[in-house]
N, C-alpha and C positions, 0 to 999 in steps of 0.2 A: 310547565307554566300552568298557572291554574282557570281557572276561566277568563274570560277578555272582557269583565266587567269594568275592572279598571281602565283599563284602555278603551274601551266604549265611551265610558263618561269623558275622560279626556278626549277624544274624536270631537263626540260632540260639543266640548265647549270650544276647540278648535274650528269646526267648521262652521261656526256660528260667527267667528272674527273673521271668515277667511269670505267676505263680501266684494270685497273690488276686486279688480282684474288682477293684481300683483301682492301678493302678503306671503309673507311669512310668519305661521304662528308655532311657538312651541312649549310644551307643558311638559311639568315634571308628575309622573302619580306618586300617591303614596310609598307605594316601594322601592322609587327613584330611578324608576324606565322613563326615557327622555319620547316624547312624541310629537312630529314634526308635521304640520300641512303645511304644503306650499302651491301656492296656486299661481296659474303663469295662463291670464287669456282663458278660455275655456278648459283647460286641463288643468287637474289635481291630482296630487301624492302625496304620499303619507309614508313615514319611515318611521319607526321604534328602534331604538337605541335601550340594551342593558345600561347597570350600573357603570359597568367596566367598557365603554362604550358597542359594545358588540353589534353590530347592525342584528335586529330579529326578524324572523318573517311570523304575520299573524294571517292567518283567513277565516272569516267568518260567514259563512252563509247565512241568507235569507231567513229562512228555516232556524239555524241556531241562535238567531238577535231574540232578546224580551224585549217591548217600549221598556222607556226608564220605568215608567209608574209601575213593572213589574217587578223591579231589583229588587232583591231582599233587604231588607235594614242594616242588615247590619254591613253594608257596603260604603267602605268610605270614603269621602270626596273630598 
């Protein structure tokens, strides 16, 4: 997998829906990985699904995130 740009901007446009106590939000990216937040009360999770539904694991550290205002251009949303 190549960097988690793509799934970063989909996070964030998910957790931006994911406001009230109970939501289910989910977003296809560009390359058609399925990305799930679901929030239940004070907890939240998040799952990535492949094309071919494959559950994926991502981890992203601290340290490895840019703000968006850093992404390169040519990242598409």
């Amino acid at each position: 997998m190549k960097t988690p740009f793509r799934f970063l901007i989909a996070i964030l446009l998910l957790a931006t829906a994911a406001c009230s106590k109970n939501t289910r939000e989910t977003a296809t990216t560009v390359d058609g990985h399925k990305v799930t937040l679901e929030k239940k009360g004070d907890q939240t999770g998040m799952e990535i699904k492949s094309k071919s539904g494959e559950k994926l694991n991502l981890s992203v550290s601290d340290k490895g995130m840019k703000p968006v205002t850093e992404l390169p251009a040519d990242v598409p949303l």
